[in-house]
Each structure stands twice: as C-alpha cells, then as structure tokens.
Steps between C-alpha positions, in 0.01 A plus 500: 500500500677772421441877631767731543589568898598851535671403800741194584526196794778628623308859552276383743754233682689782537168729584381230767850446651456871676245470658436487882270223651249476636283732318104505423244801330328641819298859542695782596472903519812520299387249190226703342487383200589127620155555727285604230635183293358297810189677540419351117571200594276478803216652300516227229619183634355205705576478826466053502721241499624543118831344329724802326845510317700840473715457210807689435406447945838545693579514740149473599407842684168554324416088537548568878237798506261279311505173746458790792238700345294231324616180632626361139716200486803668303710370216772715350662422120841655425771425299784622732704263688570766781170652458300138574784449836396838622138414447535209669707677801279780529207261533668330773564752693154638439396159619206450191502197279606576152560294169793658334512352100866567326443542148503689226079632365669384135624165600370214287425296852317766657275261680314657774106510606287751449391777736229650634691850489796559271670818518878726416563807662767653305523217254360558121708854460813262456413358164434567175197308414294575818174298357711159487580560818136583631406189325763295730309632820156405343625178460642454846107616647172303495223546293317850690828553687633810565761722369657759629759711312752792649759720389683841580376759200809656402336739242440851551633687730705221674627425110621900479723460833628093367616555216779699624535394790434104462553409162615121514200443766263635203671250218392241748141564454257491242378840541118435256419270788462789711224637220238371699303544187709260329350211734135507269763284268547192726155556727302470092738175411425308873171626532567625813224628763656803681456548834716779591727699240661860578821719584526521935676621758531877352842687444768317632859638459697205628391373185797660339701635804786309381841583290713293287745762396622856623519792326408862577113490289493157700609613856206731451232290378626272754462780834160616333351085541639505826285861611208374327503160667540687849192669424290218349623179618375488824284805498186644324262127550217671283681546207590106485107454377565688186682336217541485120786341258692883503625477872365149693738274661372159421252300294307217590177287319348236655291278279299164526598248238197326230332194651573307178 
C-alpha cells in the first residue's frame, strides 16, 4: 500500500524517546484549548463499557482520559518501537489495562478486530493521501462504530507566524487536511453520518510559539508569539467559544460509520 509518509520511524522513536512518564490528558485552567477539545468529547460520546483503538496512540495520554472519563477498554496502534514501550510504561504506571499493537496501518498482516470507536488525534496531516488512510480506520471499526478525527489547523494565522518560524514542522504536514472543507471529499466516498464537525478551542498561540532558526525578522516574530500567548493562553475563556479556519487551534469531526 503505498502512501507517501511525510514524516519517518525514526521521527517519532526519536519524538517518543523525550518524553517524561507518566503522563495522561486531564482538565486544567492553563489548557484552554485542550479543555474545550474535552468538552466535545463529553457532549458526543457514550459514557458505557465500549472497546476503542487510538491509532497513531502513544504513548497513550488521550487512551488514559478515555478509560477515566468513559470507562472504555483501550487499545492503542502505533508503529514506533519506543512509542508502543512508552505506551505500555505509561499505562503501567497509570495502573489501566491497555492492548498496545506494534505495526505499521500499511502492513500486509494488519490483523486486528474491529472497534467500537476508532480514532487519530494528530494522525491524517502526516500523509499524502489522507482518504486511504481514513479508509484504514473504517476498516479497523464496526459496522455503526464511531470515528473520531483530530488535528492542529495550521492555516491562517498560525500558518503566517510557521512559515518563518517552523518551516520543517510545516513540510511534515499536509496542510489541505486542515481545509476542513476538504473533508466533504472522504465523508461523500464513506458515506459518513456526522456527528460533530468544526474548528475549537479559539486562538491559541502556542500553536506556533516555536522557532527553528534565528534571525533578526525571526527573533521578532518569535517575542511577538510569546506576548500574544501570555495574553491568550491562559486568559480571555470567552473567546475560546469562537472559532473559524483563519485563527482556531485544532480540528476535530466525529462521525458514525454506515451499518452496511
């Protein structure tokens, strides 16, 4: 199956191998946009005993908020060697079951059941051909299961402040999947029911508050994300509810799969 991966193996090994354990999505004052991400979630999803794989899932921190907040028996799918040992640490310490699959969503041998919920959260942006992808997560989900789909929208605004400041994190990502008009294409070929489909969590500068390389135009840019974050990252609640493709952090559609 081949669809080019606009970013490598050894990206996220080396990605995963950073990070501090244990570590779980959880409410907070200072996550605004994170909470608004949740709040969706706890409008649109069933709170019973459901089975649900995150793929693309280490090292498991959104899996863990789903087994707390809805009581689902958690799988995660990843491709990562580190990635699936950190999953499976992080669970441990967490103390929560987990089935952690290592392999890759092209393999041949991808033989795994299917779902009742099937979601990526930062996942489809990475490739080329987002709607083979999509069609790997249908697979993976039962007949009237669930999908849920997330990803950081780095159009815009947030594109204006990258593109200087973060230009190899932008070649990593297909920026048309963060057209959330674009999605009509894959929703019209699955027959998809939507659920829930929209920009959230508002303005977020830590969205690009980042810098790859220095310069004086840069150094600028840079001190102007960091101002703008003081003032909107933790502050101004209110302004989290309004949201459009020109200035949102994040995307996310959640959608029930055909019957047939």
């Amino acid at each position: 199956m081949a669809n080019k991966r606009l970013t490598e193996k050894q990206h996220w090994d080396d990605y995963w191998s950073t990070f501090n354990l244990p570590v779980e999505i959880k409410r907070s004052p200072d996550t605004l946009l994170l909470n608004e991400e949740l709040a969706i979630f706890e409008k649109y999803l069933p709170k019973k005993k459901l089975s649900i794989l995150e793929i693309g899932g280490a090292p498991g921190q959104y899996l863990a908020y789903m087994h707390k907040q809805f009581g689902y028996d958690v799988h995660c799918l990843d491709y990562s060697e580190i990635g699936c040992d950190k999953t499976l640490e992080n669970f441990n310490l967490l103390n929560i079951p987990i089935k952690v699959y290592q392999k890759d969503i092209f393999s041949e041998d991808l033989d795994l059941p299917q779902f009742d919920i099937v979601y990526s959260m930062g996942l489809i942006e990475h490739f080329e051909d987002v709607t083979q992808v999509i069609k790997i997560h249908l697979d993976l989900l039962k007949p009237e299961g669930i999908l849920i789909l997330g990803l950081p929208n780095f159009r815009g605004v947030n594109h204006l402040f990258l593109k200087r400041l973060a230009p190899e994190l932008l070649s990593k990502h297909n920026l048309k999947t963060m057209d959330i008009r674009t999605w009509k294409n894959f929703e019209n070929e699955f027959g998809l029911e939507k659920i829930f489909k929209g920009y959230v969590g508002g303005f977020e500068p830590m969205t690009f508050t980042m810098q790859e390389k220095k310069s004086f135009i840069n150094n600028l840019l840079f001190l102007k994300a960091r101002i703008l974050t003081k003032l909107f990252h933790k502050n101004l609640p209110g302004l989290r509810k309004w949201n459009a493709g020109i200035f949102s952090g994040y995307i996310l559609g959640i959608y029930r799969k055909s019957g047939q």
